[in-house]
C-alpha positions in Angstrom: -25.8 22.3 3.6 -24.8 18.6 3.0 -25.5 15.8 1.1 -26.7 13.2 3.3 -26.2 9.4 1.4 -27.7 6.4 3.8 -25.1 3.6 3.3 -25.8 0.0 4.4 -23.0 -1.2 2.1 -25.3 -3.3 -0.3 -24.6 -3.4 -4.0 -27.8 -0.7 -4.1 -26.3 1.3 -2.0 -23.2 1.9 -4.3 -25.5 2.6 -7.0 -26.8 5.7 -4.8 -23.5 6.6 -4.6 -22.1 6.7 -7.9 -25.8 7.6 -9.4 -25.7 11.0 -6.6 -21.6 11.4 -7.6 -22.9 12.0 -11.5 -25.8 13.8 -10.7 -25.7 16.1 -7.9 -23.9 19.3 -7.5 -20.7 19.3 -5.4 -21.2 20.1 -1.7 -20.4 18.4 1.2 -20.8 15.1 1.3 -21.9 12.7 4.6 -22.2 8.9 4.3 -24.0 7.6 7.1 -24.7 4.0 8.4 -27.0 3.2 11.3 -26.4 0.2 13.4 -28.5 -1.3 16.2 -27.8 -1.5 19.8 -28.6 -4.2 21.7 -31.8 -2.6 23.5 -33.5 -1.4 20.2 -32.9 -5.1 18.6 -34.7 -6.5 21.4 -37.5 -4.1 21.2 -38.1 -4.8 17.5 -37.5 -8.9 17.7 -39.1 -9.2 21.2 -39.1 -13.3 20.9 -35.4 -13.8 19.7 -34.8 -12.0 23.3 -33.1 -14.6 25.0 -30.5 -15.2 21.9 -30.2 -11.5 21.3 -28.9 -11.5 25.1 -26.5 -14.4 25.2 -24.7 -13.1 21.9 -25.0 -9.1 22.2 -24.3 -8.5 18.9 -24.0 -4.7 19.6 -20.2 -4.7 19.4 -20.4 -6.0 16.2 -23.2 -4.0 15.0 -21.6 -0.8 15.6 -18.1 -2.4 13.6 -19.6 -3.2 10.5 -21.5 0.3 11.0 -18.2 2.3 11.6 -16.7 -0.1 8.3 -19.5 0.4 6.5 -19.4 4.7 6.4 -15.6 4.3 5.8 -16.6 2.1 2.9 -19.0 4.2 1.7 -17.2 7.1 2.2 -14.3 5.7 0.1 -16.8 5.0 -2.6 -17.7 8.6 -3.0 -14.3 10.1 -3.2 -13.5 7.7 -6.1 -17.0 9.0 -7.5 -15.7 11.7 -7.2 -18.0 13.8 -4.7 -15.7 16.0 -2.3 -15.6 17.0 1.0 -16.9 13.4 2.6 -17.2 12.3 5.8 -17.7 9.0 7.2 -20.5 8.1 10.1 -22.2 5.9 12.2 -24.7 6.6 14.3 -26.8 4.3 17.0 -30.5 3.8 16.0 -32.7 4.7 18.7 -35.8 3.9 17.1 -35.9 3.1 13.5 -33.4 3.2 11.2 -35.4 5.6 8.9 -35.9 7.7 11.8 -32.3 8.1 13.1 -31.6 8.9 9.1 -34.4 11.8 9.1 -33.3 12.5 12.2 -29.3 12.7 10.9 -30.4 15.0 7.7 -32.1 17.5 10.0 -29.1 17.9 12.5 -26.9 18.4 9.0 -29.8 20.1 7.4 -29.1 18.1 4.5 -30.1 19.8 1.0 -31.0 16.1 -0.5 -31.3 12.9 1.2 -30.0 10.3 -1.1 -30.7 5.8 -0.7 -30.9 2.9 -2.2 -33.8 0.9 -2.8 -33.8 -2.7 -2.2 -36.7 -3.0 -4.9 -39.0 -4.8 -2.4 -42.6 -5.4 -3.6 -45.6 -7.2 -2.7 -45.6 -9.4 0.3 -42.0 -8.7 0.7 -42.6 -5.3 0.8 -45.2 -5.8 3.8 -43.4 -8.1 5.9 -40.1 -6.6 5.7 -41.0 -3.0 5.3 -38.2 -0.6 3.2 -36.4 2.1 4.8 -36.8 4.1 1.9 -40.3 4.0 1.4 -40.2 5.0 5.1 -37.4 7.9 4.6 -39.6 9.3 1.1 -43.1 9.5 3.3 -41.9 11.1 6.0 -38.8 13.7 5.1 -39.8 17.1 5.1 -36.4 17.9 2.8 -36.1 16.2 -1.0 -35.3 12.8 -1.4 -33.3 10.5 -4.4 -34.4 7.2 -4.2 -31.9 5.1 -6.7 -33.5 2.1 -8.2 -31.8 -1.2 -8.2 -29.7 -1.8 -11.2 -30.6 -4.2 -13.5 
């Protein structure tokens, strides 16, 4: 089993990192980040379609992905957590999902992410992968709070 840590490279991100270094038991350690193709982006933003086509941003998308695990990745050695691997992997359909869906092919023991600390209207309109990840996992889940 593995310790799955969803990595988007945000300051509460880190904090997942360092807070599942202290905290967890050592075990192998997978830091994935979850990028967009083209196809999904213009399924979820239907009316930016036409700019979404002229810049194709999936290129790019999957770069700062692949960067991003490496970063991450990084992070957790100097934490201190062992045995880590680096990932990025295409979302398909949501990026909640394609985390779920990453924890079962690893059968992760924990699931661990940051949370943006969204609330209210925000909450709503922007939704929180989290939130989405803690209601539908059927493994446990840490949810690190934003700092401060």
């Amino acid at each position: 089993m593995s310790i799955l840590i969803a990595y988007d490279g945000s300051e509460d991100a880190k904090a997942a990192i360092e807070y599942a270094a202290k905290h967890l038991k050592p075990e192998p350690v997978v830091v994935l980040s979850v990028w967009e193709p083209l196809l999904v982006q213009l399924r979820h933003y239907p009316a930016a379609g036409a700019a979404l086509l002229a810049a194709d941003p999936s290129a790019e998308s999957k770069a700062a992905a692949e960067h991003n695990a490496a970063e991450g990745a990084e992070l957790a050695k100097q934490a201190g957590l062992t045995e880590v691997s680096a990932r990025a992997v295409a979302d398909t359909e949501s990026i909640w999902r394609t985390i779920l869906d990453t924890a079962d092919e690893i059968d992760a023991s924990v699931i661990v992410t940051g949370s943006r600390g969204l609330n209210g209207v925000a909450s709503v309109l922007l939704g929180s992968v989290s939130n989405h990840v803690l209601h539908h996992a059927r493994r446990p889940i840490m949810v690190v709070p934003r700092k401060g």
